[in-house]
C-alpha beads as a LAMMPS data file, in Angstrom:
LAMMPS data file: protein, C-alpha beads

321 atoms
320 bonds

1 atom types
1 bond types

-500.0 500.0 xlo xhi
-500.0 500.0 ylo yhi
-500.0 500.0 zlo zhi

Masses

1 110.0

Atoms # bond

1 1 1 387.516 -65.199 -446.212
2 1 1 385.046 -67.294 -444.054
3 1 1 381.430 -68.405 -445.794
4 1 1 379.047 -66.355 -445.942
5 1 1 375.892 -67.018 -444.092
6 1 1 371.913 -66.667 -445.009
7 1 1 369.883 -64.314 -442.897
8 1 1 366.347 -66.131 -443.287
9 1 1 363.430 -64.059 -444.249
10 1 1 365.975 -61.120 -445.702
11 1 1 367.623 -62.763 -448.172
12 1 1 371.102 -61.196 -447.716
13 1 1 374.252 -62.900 -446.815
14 1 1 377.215 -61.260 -444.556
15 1 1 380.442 -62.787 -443.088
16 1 1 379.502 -64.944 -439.942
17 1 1 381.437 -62.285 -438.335
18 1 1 379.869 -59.344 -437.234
19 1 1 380.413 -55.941 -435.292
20 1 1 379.235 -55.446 -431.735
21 1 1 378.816 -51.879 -431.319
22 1 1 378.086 -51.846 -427.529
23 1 1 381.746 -51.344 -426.889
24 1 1 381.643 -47.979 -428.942
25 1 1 378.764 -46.038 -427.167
26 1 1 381.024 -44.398 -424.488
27 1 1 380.359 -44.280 -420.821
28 1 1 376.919 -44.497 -419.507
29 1 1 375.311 -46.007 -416.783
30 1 1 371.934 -47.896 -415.829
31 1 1 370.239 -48.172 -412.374
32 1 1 372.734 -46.526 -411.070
33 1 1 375.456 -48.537 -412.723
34 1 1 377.925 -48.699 -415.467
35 1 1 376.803 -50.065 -418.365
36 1 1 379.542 -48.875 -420.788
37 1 1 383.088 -50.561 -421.627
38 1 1 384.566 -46.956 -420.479
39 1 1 385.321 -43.977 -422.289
40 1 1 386.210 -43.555 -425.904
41 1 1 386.686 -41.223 -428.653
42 1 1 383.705 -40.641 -430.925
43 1 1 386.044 -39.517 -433.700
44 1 1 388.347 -42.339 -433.503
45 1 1 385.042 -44.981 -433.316
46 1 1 383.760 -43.356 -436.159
47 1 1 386.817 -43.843 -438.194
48 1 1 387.134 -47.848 -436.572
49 1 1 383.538 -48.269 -437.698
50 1 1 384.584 -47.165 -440.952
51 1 1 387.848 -49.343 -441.654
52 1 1 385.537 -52.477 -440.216
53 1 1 383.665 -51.774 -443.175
54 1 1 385.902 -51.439 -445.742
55 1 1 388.217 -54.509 -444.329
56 1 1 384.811 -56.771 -445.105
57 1 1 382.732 -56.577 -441.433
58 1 1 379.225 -56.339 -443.448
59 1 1 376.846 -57.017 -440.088
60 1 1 376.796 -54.821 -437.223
61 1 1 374.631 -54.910 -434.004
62 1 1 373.164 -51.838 -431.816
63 1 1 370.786 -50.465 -429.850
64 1 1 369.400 -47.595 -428.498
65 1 1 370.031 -48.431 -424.854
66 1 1 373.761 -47.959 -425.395
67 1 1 374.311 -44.780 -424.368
68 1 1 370.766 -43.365 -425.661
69 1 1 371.714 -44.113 -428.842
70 1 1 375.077 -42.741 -428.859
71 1 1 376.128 -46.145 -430.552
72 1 1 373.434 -45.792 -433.195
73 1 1 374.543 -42.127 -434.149
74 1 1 378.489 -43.688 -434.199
75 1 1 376.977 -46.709 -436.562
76 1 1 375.296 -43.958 -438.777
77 1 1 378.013 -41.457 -439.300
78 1 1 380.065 -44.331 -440.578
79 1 1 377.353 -45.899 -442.953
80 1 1 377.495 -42.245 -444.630
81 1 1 380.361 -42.729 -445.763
82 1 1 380.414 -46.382 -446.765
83 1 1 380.654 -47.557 -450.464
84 1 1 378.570 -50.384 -449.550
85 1 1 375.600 -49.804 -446.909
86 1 1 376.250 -53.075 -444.063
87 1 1 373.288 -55.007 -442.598
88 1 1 371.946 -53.435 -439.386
89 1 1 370.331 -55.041 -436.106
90 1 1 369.132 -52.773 -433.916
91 1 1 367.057 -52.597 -430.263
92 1 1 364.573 -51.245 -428.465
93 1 1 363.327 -52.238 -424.934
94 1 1 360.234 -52.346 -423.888
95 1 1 358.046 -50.575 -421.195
96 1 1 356.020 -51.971 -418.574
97 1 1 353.197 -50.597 -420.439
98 1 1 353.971 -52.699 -423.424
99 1 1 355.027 -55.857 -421.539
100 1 1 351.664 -55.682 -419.578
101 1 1 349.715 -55.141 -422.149
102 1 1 351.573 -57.450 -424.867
103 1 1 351.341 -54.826 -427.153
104 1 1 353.158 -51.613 -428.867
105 1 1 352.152 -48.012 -429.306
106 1 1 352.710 -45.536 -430.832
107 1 1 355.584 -44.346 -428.725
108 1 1 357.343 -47.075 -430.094
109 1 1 357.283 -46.228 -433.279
110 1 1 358.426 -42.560 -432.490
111 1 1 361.399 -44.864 -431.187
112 1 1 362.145 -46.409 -434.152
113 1 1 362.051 -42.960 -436.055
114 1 1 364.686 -41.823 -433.895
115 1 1 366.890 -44.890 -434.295
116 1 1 366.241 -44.316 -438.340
117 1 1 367.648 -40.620 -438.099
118 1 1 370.829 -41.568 -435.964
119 1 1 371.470 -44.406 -437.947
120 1 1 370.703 -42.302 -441.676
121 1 1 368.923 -44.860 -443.232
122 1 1 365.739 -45.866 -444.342
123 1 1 365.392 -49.110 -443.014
124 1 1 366.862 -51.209 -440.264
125 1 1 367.194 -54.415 -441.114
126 1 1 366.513 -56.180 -437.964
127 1 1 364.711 -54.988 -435.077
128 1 1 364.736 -57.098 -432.039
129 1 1 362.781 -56.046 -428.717
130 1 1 365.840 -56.119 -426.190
131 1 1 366.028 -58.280 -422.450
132 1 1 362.212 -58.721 -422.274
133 1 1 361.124 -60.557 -419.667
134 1 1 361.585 -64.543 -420.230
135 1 1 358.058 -64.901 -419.137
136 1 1 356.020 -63.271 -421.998
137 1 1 353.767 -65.404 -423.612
138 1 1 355.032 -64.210 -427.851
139 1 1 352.057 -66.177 -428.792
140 1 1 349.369 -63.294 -427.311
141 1 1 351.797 -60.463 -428.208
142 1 1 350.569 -58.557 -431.044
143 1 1 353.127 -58.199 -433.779
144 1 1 350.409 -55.742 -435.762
145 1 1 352.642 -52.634 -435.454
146 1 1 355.972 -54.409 -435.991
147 1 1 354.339 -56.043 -439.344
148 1 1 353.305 -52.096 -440.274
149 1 1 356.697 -51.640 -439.713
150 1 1 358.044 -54.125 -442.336
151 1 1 355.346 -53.152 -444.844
152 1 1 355.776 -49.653 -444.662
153 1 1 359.926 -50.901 -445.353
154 1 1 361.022 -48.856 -441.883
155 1 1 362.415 -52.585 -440.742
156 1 1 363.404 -55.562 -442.852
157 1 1 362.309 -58.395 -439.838
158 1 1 362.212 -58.854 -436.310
159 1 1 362.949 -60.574 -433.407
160 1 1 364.151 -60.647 -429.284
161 1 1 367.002 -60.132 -428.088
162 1 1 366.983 -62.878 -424.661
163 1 1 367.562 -62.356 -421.420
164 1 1 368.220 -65.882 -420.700
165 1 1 368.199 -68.920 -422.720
166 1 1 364.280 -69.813 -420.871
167 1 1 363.501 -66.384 -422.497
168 1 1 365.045 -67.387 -426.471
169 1 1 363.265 -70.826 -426.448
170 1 1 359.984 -69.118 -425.753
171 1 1 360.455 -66.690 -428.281
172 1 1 361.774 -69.137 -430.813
173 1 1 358.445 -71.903 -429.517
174 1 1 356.466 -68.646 -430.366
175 1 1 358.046 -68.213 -433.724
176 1 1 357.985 -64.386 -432.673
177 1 1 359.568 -62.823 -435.989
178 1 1 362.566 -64.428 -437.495
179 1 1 365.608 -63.660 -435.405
180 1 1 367.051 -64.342 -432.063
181 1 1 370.012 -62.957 -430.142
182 1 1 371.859 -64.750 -427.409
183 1 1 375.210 -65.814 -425.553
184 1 1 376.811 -68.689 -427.535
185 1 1 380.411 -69.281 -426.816
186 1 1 382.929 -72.553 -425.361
187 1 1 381.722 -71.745 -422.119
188 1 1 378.051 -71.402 -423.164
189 1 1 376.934 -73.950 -424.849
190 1 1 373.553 -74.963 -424.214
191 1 1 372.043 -73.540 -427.073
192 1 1 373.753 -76.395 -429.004
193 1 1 371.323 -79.081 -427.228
194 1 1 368.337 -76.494 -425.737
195 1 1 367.851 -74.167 -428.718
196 1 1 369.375 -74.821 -431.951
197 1 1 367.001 -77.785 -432.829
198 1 1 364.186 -74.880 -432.354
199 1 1 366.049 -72.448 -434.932
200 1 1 366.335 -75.152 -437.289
201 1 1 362.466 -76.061 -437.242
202 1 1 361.148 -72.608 -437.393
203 1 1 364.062 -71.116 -439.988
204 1 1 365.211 -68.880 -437.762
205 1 1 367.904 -66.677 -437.828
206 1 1 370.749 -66.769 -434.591
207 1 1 373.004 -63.992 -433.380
208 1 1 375.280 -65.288 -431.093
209 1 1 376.548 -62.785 -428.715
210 1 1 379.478 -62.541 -426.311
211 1 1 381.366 -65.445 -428.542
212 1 1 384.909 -64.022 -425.788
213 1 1 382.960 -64.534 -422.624
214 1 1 382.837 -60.749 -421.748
215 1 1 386.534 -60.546 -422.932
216 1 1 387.533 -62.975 -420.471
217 1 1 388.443 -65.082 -423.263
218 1 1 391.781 -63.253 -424.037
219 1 1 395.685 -64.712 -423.821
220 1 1 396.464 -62.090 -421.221
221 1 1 394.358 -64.044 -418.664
222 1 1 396.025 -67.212 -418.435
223 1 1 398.943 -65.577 -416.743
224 1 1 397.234 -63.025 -415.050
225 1 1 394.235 -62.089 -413.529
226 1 1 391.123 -59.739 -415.020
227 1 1 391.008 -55.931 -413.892
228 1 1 388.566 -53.334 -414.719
229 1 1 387.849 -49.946 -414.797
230 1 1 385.045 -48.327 -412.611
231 1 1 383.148 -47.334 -415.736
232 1 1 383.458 -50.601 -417.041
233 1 1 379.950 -52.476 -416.323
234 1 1 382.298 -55.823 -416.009
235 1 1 383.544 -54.661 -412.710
236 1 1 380.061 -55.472 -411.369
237 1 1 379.704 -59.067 -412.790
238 1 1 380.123 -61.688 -410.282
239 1 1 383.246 -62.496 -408.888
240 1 1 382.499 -65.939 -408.545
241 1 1 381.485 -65.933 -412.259
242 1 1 384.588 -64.224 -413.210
243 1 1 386.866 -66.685 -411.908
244 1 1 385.139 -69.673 -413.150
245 1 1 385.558 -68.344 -416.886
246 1 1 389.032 -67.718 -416.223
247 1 1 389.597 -71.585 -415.075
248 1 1 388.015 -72.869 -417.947
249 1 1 390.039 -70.672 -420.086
250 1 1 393.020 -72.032 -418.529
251 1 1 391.518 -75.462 -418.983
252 1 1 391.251 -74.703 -422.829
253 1 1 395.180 -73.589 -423.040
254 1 1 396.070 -76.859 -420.457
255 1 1 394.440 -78.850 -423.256
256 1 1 396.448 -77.707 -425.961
257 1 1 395.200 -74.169 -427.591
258 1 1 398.185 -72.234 -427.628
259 1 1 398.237 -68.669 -426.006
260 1 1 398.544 -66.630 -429.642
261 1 1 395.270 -69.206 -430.691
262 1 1 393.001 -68.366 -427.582
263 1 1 390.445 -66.104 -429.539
264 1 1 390.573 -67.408 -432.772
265 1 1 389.859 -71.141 -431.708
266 1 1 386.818 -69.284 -429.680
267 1 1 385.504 -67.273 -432.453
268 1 1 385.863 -70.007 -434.902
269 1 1 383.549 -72.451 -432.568
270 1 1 380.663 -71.335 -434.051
271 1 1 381.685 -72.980 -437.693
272 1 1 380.627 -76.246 -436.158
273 1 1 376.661 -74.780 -436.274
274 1 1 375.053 -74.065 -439.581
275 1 1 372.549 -72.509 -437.048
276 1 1 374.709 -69.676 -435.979
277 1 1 373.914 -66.788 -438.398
278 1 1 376.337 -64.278 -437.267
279 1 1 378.738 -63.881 -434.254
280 1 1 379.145 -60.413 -432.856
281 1 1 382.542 -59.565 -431.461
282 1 1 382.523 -55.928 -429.578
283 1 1 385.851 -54.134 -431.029
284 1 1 386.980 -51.251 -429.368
285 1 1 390.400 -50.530 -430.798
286 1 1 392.570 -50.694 -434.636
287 1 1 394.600 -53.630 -433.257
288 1 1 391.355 -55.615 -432.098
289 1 1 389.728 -55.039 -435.209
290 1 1 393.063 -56.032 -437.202
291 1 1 393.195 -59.314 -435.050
292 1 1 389.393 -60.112 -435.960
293 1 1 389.982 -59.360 -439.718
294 1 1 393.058 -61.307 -439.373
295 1 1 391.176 -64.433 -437.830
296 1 1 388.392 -64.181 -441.062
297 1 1 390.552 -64.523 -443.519
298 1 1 392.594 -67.305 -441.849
299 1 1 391.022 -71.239 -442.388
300 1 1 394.204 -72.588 -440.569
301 1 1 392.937 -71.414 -437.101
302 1 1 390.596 -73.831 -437.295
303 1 1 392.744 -76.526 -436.556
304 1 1 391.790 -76.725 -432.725
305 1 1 388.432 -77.485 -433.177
306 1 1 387.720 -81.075 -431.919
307 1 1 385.520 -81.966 -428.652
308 1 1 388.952 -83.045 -426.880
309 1 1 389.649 -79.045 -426.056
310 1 1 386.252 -79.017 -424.647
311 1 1 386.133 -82.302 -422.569
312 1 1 386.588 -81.387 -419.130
313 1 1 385.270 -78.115 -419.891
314 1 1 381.311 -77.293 -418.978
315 1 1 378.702 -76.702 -421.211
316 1 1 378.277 -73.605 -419.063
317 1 1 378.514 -71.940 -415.688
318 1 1 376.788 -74.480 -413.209
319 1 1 375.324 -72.448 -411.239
320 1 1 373.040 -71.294 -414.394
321 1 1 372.280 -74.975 -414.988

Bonds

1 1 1 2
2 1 2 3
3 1 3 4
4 1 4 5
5 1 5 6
6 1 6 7
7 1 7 8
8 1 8 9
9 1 9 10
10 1 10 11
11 1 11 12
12 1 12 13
13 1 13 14
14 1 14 15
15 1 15 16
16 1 16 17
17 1 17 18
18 1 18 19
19 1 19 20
20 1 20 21
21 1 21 22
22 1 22 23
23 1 23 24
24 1 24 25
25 1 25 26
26 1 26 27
27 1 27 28
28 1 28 29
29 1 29 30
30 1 30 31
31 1 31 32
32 1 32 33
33 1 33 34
34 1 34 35
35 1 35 36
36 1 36 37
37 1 37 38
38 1 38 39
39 1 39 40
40 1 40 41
41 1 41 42
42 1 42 43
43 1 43 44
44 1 44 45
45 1 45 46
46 1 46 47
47 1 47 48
48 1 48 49
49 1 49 50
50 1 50 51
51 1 51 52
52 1 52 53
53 1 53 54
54 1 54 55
55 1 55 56
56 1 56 57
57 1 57 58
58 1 58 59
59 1 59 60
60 1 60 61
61 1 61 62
62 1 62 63
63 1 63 64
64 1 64 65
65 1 65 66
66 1 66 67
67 1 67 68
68 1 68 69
69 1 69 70
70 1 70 71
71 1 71 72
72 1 72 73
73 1 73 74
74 1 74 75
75 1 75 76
76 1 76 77
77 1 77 78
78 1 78 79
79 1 79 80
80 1 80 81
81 1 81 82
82 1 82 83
83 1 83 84
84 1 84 85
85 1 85 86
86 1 86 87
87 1 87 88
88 1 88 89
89 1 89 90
90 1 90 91
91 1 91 92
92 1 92 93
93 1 93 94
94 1 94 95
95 1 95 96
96 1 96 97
97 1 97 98
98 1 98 99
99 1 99 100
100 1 100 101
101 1 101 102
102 1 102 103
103 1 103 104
104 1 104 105
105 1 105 106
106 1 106 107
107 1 107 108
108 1 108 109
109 1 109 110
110 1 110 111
111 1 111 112
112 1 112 113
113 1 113 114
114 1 114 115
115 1 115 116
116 1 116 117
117 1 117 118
118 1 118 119
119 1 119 120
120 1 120 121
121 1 121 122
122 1 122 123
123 1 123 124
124 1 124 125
125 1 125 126
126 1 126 127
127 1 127 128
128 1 128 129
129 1 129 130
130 1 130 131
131 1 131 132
132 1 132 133
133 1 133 134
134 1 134 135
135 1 135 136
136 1 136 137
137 1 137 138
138 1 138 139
139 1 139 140
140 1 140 141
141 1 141 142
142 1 142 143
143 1 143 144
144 1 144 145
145 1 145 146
146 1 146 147
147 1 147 148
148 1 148 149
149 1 149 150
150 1 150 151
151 1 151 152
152 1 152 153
153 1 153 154
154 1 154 155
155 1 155 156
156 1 156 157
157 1 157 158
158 1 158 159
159 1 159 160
160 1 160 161
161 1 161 162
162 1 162 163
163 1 163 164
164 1 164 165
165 1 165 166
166 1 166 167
167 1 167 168
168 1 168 169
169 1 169 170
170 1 170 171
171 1 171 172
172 1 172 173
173 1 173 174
174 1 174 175
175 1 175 176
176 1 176 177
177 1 177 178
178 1 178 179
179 1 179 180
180 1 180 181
181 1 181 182
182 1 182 183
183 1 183 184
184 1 184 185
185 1 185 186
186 1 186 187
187 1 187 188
188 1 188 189
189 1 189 190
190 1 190 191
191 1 191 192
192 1 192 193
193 1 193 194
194 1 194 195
195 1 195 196
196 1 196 197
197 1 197 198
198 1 198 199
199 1 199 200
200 1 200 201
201 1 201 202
202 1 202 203
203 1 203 204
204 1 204 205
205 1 205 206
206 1 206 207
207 1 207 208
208 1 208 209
209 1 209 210
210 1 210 211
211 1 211 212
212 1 212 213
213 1 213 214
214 1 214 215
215 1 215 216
216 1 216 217
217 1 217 218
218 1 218 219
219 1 219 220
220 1 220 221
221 1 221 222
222 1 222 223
223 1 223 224
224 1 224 225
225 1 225 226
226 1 226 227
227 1 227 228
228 1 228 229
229 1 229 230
230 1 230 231
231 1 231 232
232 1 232 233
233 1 233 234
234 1 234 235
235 1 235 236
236 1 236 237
237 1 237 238
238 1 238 239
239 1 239 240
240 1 240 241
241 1 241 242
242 1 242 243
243 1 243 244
244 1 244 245
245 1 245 246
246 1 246 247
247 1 247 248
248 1 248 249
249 1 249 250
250 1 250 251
251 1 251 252
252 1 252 253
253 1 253 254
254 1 254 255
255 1 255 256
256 1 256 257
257 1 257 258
258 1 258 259
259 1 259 260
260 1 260 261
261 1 261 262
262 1 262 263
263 1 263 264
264 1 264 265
265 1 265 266
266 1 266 267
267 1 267 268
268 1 268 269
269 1 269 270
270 1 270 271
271 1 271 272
272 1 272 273
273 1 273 274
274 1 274 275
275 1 275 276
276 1 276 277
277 1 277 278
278 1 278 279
279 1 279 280
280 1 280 281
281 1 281 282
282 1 282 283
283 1 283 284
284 1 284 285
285 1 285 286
286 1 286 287
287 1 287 288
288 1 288 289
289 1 289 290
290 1 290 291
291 1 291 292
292 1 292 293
293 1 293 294
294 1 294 295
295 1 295 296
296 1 296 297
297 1 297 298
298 1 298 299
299 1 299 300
300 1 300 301
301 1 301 302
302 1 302 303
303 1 303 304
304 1 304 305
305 1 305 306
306 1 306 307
307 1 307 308
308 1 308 309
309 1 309 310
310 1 310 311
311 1 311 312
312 1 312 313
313 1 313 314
314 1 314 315
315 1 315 316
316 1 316 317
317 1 317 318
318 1 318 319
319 1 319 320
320 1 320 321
């Protein structure tokens, strides 16, 4: 089993890898677009939520823009039945009420009610405002009802969840709660240089998010190319985008990761960073979730990880540079 990392300001410990439960929520869209990984059974994610649990998955990430909250009601129907209650990040956007005004009503906390009830539980144990804008200025932003929060027990901390990485260095130059959620992965790796010095000054926690590149870091792909589904919101990312990631993936297997070693070289990449607090991997299926368990309890696949695999590879997508 990996090490177990320390969530700052919580003082609990989970396996470095997590559950990302955006995959679960089911079809939905947003502005008019998908914003789902396609359909799935709620019975059958209820009872993949639950084996995660019991196979050692003790971290799990939501929100209640997946689906309205269809991923937080999944989450909570499995915690029921748990023999040991998981630590649980969950999200709320703002409105353009609150971003103008840098502050949070009451409607807000009605919000985080209703994430308590589909979640059953008294207390989420990190609440990060999701995809603000990169320009708010955390300093002015009054963290009064969010504290309230954390007295009254409701949450256990708080944090953002960025847009961008412009958007998690001002939260973490802010020291705007204690946690911060963004991409970190081998073909996104500027946090390493632009935001992980940050973390480590302010003791912050870091969830690193899409750690398989939007599941474009996946054997199939070096041999053929990526389709999806209409529902799925990856058919909208760029296609330019999209076949950069899948070049650099056949870079990686060019430079010597075998095919079968693809996603546990990648998921393993964050070992390297004592700042990494948890990696969330979104598992939709038995035989994903059987990989992933397979991959924590498994040093050897560690054995790829020197710069060399990464050398002609770029720290990320240049057109985000």
């Amino acid at each position: 089993m990996l090490k177990k990392r320390l969530w700052h300001d919580l003082n609990r410990e989970t396996n470095p890898i997590g559950f990302g439960c955006w995959q679960i929520a089911g079809n939905h869209t947003a502005n008019g677009k998908p914003n789902g990984w396609g359909d799935i059974d709620e019975r059958k994610a209820v009872a993949l939520l639950t084996r995660a649990m019991s196979s050692g998955i003790d971290f799990y990430d939501t929100a209640q823009g997946y689906n309205n909250g269809n991923s937080e009601m999944l989450l909570g129907k499995a915690m029921a039945n748990a023999k040991k209650r998981p630590l649980i990040c969950s999200k709320i956007a703002l409105t353009s009420d609150e971003i103008t005004n840098c502050n949070l009503n009451d409607d807000f906390v009605l919000k985080v009610e209703k994430s308590l009830k589909r979640l059953q539980t008294e207390q989420i144990d990190i609440l990060l405002l999701h995809n603000p804008p990169d320009s708010i200025d955390w300093t002015s932003f009054a963290q009064s009802i969010l504290i309230a929060l954390k007295e009254q027990g409701k949450i256990g901390t708080f944090g953002v969840s960025s847009i961008s990485i412009n958007g998690a260095k001002n939260a973490a130059k802010a020291n705007f709660g204690s946690t911060i959620e963004w991409v970190f992965n081998v073909f996104e790796r500027r946090p390493v240089t632009e935001l992980f010095p940050l973390l480590r000054e302010k003791k912050m926690n870091f969830i690193a998010r899409s750690p398989l590149s939007r599941g474009l870091i996946n054997p199939k792909y070096i041999t053929s190319e990526p389709k999806f589904d209409e529902n799925d919101f990856r058919s909208t990312l760029p296609g330019d985008w999209v076949k950069w990631g899948i070049s650099q993936l056949r870079k990686m297997n060019s430079n010597g990761v075998e095919s079968k070693d693809i996603i546990s070289f990648s998921l393993n990449y964050y070992s390297l960073f004592r700042e990494v607090t948890s990696t969330i991997v979104g598992i939709k299926t038995m035989e994903q979730l059987d990989a992933i368990s397979e991959i924590m309890n498994d040093s050897a696949s560690q054995k790829y990880l020197e710069e060399s695999v990464l050398a002609n590879i770029p720290e990320c997508y240049p057109k985000w540079k």
